[in-house]
C-alpha positions as CSV (number, residue, x, y, z in Angstrom):
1,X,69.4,-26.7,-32.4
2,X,69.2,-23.3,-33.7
3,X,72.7,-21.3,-35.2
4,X,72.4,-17.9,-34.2
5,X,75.5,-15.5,-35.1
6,X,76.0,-12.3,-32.7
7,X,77.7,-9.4,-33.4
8,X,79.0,-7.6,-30.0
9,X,80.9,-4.1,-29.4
10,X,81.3,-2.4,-26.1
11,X,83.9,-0.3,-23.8
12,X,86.9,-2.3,-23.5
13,X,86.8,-4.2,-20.2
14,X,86.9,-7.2,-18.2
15,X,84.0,-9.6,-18.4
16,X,82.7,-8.9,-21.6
17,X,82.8,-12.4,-22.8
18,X,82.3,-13.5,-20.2
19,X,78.8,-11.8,-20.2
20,X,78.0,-13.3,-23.4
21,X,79.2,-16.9,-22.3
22,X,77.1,-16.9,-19.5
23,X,73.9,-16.4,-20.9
24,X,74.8,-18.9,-24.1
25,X,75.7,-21.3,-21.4
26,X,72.1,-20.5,-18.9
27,X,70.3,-21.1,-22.0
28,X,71.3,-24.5,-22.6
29,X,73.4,-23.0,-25.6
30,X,76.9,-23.9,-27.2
31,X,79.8,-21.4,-28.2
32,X,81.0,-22.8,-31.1
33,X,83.8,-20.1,-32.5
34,X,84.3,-16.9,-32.4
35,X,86.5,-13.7,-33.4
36,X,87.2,-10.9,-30.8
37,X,89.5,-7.9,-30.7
38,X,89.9,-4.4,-29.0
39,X,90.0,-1.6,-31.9
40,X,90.2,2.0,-30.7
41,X,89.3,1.6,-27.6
42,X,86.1,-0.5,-27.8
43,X,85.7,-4.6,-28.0
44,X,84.2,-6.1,-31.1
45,X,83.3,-9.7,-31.9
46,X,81.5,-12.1,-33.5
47,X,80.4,-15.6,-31.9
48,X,78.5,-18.7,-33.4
49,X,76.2,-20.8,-31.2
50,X,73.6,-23.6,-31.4
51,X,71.0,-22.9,-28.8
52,X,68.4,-25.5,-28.4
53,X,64.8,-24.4,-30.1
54,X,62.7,-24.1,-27.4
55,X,65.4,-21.6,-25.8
56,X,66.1,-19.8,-28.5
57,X,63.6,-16.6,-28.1
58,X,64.6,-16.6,-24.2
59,X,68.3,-16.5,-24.9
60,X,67.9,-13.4,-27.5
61,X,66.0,-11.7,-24.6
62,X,68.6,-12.0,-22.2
63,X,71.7,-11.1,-24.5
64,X,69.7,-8.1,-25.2
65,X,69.5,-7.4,-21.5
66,X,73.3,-6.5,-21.6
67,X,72.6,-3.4,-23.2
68,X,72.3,-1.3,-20.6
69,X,75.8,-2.2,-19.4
70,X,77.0,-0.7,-22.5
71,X,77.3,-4.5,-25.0
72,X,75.8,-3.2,-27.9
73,X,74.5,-6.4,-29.6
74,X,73.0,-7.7,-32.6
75,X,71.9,-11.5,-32.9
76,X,71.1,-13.1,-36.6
77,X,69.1,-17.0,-37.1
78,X,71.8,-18.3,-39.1
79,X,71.6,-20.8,-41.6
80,X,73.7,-23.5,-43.2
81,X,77.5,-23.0,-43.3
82,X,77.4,-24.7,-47.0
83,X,74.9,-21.9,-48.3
84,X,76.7,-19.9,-50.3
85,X,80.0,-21.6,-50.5
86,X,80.0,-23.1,-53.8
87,X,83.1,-23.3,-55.6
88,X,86.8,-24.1,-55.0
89,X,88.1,-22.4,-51.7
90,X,91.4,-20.3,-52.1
91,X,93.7,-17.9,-49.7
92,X,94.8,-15.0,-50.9
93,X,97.5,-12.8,-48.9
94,X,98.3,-8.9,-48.8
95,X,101.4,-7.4,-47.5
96,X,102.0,-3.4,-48.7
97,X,102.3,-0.1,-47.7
98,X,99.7,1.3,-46.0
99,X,97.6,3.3,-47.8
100,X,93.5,4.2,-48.6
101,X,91.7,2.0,-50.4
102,X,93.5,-1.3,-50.6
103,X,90.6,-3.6,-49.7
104,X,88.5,-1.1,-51.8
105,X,90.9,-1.6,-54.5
106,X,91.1,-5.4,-53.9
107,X,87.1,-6.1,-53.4
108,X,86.2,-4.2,-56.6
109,X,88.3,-7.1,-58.8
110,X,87.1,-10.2,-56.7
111,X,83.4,-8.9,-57.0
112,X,84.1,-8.2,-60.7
113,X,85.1,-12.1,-60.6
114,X,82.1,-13.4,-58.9
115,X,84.4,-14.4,-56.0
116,X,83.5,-15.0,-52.3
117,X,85.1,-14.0,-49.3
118,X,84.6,-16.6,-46.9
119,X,87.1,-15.0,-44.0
120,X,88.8,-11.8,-44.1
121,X,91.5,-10.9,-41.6
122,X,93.8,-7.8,-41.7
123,X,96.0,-5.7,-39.5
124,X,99.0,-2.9,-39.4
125,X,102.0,-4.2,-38.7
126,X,105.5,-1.8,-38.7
127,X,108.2,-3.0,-41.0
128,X,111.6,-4.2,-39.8
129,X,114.1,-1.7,-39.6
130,X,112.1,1.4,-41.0
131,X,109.2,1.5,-38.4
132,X,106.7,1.8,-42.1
133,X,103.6,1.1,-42.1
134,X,102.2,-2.1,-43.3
135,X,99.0,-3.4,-44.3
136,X,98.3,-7.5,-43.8
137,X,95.5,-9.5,-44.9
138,X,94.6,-12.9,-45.1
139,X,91.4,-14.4,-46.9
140,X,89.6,-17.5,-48.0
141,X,87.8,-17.5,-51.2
142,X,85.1,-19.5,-52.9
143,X,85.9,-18.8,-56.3
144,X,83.1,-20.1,-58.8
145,X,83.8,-23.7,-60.8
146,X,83.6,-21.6,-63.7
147,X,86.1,-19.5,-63.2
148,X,90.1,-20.5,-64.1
149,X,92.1,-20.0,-61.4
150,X,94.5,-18.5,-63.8
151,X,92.2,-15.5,-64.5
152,X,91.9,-14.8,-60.7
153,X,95.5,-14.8,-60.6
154,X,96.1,-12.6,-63.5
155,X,93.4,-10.1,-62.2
156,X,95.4,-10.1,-58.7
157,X,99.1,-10.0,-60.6
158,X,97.8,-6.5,-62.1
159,X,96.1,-5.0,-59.3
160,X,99.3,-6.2,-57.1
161,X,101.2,-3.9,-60.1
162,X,98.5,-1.1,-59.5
163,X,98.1,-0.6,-55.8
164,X,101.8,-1.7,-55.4
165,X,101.2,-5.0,-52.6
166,X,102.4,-8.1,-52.6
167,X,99.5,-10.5,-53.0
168,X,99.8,-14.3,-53.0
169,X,96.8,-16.9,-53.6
170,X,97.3,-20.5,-52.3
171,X,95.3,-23.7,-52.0
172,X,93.1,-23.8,-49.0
């Protein structure tokens, strides 16, 4: 079997999934997971799928074929899901203010760390009572054997103190 990873975005509507499924499914293909949402109008998501070898070059055919009804669709030969996940896997999560520049802010310290972000989630959200908005993350990290946890932690505590979030690492 062959991983392939697609990337999708199109005009919000019914049956765009679906369009994908089908032709995963015709090819003798698996849908193994998957992230979708509907930002600003449009329908974005990213799918994982083992597609047997021989049907591999067909399948990428037909998913390109659903360009023309407005899918626009890129399709990556994946790899191992171990490459590139060496170390010790953390979560880290961000509640503040909205404001610019908070994953900026917060990517510029983990790459300064050598850390990983395995998964990245994040959304506005309006406070209780006062209708603010609020910015929301969640991430799992591979952070490097040689690294201390207690570095990463320290390097969070002052950003948190800079950028003014709350930001909280846990065990995966």
């Amino acid at each position: 079997m062959i991983p392939l990873v697609l990337t999708y975005v199109g005009d919000d509507r019914p049956g765009l999934i679906n369009a994908v499924a089908e032709k995963i499914a015709a090819s003798g293909g698996s849908w193994l997971e998957s992230r979708s949402v509907r930002l600003a109008g449009k329908f974005a998501g990213v799918v994982r799928a083992n597609v047997p070898e021989k049907s591999a070059t067909a399948l990428e055919q037909a998913l390109r074929g659903l360009a023309p009804a407005g899918l626009n669709l890129t399709i990556e030969r994946g790899a191992s899901d171990e490459a590139g996940h060496e170390g010790r896997v953390v979560t880290l999560d961000i509640l503040g203010n909205e404001r610019p520049g908070i994953v900026r802010d917060l990517t510029q310290v983990l790459n300064a760390l050598g850390v990983n972000i395995v998964e990245f989630e994040s959304e506005l959200e309006s406070a209780a009572f006062t209708g603010v908005e609020m910015f929301r993350a969640h991430a799992r990290l591979t952070i490097p054997e040689t690294l201390p946890e207690e570095d990463l932690r320290k390097a969070l505590e002052r950003l948190a103190g800079e950028i003014m979030v709350d930001l909280t690492v846990g065990e995966a």
